[in-house]
LOVEX-228135 format. One record per residue: residue number from 1; residue in three letters; x, y, z of N, C-alpha, C in turn. Coordinates in pm, whole numbers, plus 32768, in hexadecimal, padded with zeros to 4 digits. Atoms other than C-alpha are relative to their C-alpha. Layout:
BEGIN
 pos code  n_u  n_v  n_w ca_u ca_v ca_w  c_u  c_v  c_w
 NUM  ala    X    Y    Z    X    Y    Z    X    Y    Z
...
This chain:
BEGIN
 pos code  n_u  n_v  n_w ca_u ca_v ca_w  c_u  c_v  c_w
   1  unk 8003 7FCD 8087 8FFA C500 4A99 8072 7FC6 7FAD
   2  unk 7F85 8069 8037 9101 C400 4A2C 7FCA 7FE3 7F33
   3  unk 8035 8056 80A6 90DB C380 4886 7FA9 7FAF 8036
   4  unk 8066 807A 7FF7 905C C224 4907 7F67 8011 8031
   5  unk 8083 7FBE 7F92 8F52 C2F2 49F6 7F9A 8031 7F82
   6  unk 8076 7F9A 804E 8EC6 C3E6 48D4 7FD8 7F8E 7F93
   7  unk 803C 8042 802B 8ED0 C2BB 47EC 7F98 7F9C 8021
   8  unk 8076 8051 7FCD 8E04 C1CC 48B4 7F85 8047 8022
   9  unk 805F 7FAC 8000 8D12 C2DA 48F9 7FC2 8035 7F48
  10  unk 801D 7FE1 807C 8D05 C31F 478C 7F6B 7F9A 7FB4
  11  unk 8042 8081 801C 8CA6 C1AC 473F 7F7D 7FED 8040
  12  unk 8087 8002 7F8E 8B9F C186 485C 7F84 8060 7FCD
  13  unk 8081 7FAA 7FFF 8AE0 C2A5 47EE 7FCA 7FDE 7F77
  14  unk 8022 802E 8073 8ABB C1F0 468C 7FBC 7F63 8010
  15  unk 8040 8073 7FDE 8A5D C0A2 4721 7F4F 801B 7FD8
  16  unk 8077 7FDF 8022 88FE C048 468C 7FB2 7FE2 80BF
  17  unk 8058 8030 7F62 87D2 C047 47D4 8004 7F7C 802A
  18  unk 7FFD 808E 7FCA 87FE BEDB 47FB 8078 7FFA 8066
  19  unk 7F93 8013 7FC7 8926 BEFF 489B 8041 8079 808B
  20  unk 801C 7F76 7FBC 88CD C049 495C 7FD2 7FDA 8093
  21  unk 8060 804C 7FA9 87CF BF5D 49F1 806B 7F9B 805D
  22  unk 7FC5 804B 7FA2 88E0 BE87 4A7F 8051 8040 8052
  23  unk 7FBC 7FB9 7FAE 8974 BF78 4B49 8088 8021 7FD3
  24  unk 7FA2 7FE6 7FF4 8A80 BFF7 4AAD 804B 8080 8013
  25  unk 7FCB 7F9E 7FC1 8B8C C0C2 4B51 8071 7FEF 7FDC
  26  unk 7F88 7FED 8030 8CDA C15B 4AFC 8063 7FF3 8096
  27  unk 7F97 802F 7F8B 8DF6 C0C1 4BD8 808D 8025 800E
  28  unk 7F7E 803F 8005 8F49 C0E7 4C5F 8031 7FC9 8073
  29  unk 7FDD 804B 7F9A 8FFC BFE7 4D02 80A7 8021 800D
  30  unk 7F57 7FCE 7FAB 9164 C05E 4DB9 803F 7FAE 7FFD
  31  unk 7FE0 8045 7FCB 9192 BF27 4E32 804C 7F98 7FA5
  32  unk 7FD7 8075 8090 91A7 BE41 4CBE 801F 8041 7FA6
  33  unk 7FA5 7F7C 805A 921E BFAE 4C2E 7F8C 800F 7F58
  34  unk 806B 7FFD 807E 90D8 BF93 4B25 7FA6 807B 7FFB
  35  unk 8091 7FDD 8032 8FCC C06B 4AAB 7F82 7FF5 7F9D
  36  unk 8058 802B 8075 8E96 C024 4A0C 7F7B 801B 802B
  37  unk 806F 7FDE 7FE4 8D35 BFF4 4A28 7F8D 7F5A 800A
  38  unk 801A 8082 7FC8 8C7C BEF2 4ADD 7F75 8001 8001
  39  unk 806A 8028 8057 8B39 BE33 4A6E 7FBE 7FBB 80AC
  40  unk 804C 8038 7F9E 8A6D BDAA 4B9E 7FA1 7FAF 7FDE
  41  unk 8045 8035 806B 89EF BC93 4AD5 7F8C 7F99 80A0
  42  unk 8064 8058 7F9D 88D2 BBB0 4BC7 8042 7F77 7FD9
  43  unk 7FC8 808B 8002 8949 BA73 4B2D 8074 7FDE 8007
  44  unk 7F7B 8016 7FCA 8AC0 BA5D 4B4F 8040 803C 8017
  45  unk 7FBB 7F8F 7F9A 8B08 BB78 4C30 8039 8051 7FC6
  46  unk 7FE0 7F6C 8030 8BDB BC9C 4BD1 8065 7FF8 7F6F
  47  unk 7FE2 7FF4 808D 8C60 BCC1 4A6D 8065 8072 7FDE
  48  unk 7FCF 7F58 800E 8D7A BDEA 4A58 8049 7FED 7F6A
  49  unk 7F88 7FBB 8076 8E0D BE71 48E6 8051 8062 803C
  50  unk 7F66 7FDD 7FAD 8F69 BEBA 495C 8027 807F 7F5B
  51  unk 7FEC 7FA4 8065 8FE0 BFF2 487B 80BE 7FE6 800F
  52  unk 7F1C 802E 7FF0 9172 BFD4 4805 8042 8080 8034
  53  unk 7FB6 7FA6 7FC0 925C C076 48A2 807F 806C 7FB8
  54  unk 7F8D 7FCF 806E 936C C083 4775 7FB5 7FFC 7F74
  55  unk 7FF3 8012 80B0 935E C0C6 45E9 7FB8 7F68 7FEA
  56  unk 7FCA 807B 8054 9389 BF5C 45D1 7FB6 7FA4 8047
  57  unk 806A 806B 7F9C 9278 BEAC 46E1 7F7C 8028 7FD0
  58  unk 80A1 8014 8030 911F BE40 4669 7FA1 8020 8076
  59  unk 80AD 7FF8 7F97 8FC3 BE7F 4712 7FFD 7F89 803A
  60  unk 7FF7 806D 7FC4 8FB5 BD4E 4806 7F64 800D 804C
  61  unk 8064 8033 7FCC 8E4D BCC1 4858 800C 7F86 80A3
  62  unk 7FBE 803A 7F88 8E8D BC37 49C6 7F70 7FD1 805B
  63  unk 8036 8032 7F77 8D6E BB4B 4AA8 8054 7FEC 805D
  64  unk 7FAA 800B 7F78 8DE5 BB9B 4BF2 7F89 7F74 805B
  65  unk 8045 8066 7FD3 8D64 BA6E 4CF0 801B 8054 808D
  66  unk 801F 800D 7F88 8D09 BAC4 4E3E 803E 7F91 807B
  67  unk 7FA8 805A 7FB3 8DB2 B9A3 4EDC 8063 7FAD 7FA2
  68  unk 7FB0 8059 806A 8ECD B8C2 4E2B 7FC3 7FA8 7FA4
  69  unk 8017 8061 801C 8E7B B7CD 4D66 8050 7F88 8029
  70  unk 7FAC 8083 801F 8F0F B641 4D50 806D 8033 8010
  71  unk 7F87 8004 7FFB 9039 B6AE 4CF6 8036 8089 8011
  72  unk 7FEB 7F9D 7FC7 9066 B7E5 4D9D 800D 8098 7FDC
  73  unk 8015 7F8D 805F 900C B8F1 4C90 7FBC 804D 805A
  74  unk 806F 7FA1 7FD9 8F80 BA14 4CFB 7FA2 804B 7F89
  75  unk 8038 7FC7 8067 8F3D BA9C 4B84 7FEE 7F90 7FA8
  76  unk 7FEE 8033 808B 8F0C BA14 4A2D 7FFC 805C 7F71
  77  unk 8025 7FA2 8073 8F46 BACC 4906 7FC6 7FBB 7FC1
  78  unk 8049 800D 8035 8E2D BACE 4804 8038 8007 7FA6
  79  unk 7FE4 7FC4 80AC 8EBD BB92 46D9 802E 8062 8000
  80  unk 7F88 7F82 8014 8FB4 BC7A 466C 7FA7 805A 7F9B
  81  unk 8039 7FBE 8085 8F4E BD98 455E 80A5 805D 7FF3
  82  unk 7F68 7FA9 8029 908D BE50 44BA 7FC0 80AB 8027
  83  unk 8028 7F3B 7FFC 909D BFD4 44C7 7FED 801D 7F7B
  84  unk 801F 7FAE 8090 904F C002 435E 7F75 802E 800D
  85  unk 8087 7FD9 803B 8EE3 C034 43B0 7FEB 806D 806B
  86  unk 802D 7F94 7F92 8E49 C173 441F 7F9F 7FDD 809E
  87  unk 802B 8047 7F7E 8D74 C15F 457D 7F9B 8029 7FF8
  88  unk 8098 806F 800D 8C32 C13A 44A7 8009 7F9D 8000
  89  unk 8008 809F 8041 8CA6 C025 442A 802E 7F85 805A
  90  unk 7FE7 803D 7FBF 8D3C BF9C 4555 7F8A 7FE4 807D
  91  unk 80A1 7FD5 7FA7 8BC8 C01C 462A 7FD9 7F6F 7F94
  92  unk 805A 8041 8057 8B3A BF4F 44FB 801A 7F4D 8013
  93  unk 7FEA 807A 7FEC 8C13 BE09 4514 8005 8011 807F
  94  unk 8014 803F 7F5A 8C10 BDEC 4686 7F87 7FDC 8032
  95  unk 806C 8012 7FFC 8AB3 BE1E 469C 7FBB 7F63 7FB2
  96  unk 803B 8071 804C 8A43 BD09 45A2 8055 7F82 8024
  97  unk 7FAD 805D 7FB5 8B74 BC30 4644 7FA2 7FB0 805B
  98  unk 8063 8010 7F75 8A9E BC34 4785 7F6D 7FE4 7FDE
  99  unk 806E 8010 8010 8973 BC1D 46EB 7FDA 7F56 7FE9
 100  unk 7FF9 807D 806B 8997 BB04 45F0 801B 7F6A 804D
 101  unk 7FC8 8091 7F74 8A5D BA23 4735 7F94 8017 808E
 102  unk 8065 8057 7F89 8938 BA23 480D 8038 8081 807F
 103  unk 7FF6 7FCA 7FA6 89D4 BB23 48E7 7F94 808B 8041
 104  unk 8072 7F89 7FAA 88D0 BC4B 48E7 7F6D 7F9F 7F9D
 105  unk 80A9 803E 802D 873E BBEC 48B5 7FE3 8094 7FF3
């Protein structure tokens, strides 16, 4: 029942059905100290919006990779969003993010 917890649950339940359809589930990871909510996209594997932790840290769009890549990434960030927007508007741009890049069908 943490902030980052009730907000990522907030967001998720505003996500339009396209994105319902990709399995998404509200996460926390201990281990990389994050919470968010993770996209189970079919074409380039799992997709998590990382929720901030401070005032002053943006929404972080994160492809996690399943094995390293080349040069030994395990993530890539996608796209930041500031905290000025409520978590329609952040349901709204994440969704059409993923949409628009080929990530959900």
């Amino acid at each position: 029942m943490t902030e980052p917890a009730i907000r990522a649950r907030t967001i998720a339940n505003l996500l339009p059905l396209l994105c319902a359809r990709a399995g998404v589930k509200v996460i926390h990871n201990s281990d990389r100290n994050y919470t968010g909510i993770r996209f189970e996209t079919k074409a380039a594997g799992p997709v998590i919006l990382e929720m901030p932790t401070t005032d002053e840290d943006p929404y972080r769009l994160v492809q996690e990779f399943i094995d390293p890549d080349k040069a030994g990434r395990m993530e890539v960030e996608l796209r930041r969003f500031p905290q000025i927007y409520k978590p329609h508007g952040i349901a709204h741009i994440t969704a059409e993010f993923l949409r628009s890049n080929g990530f959900l069908k």
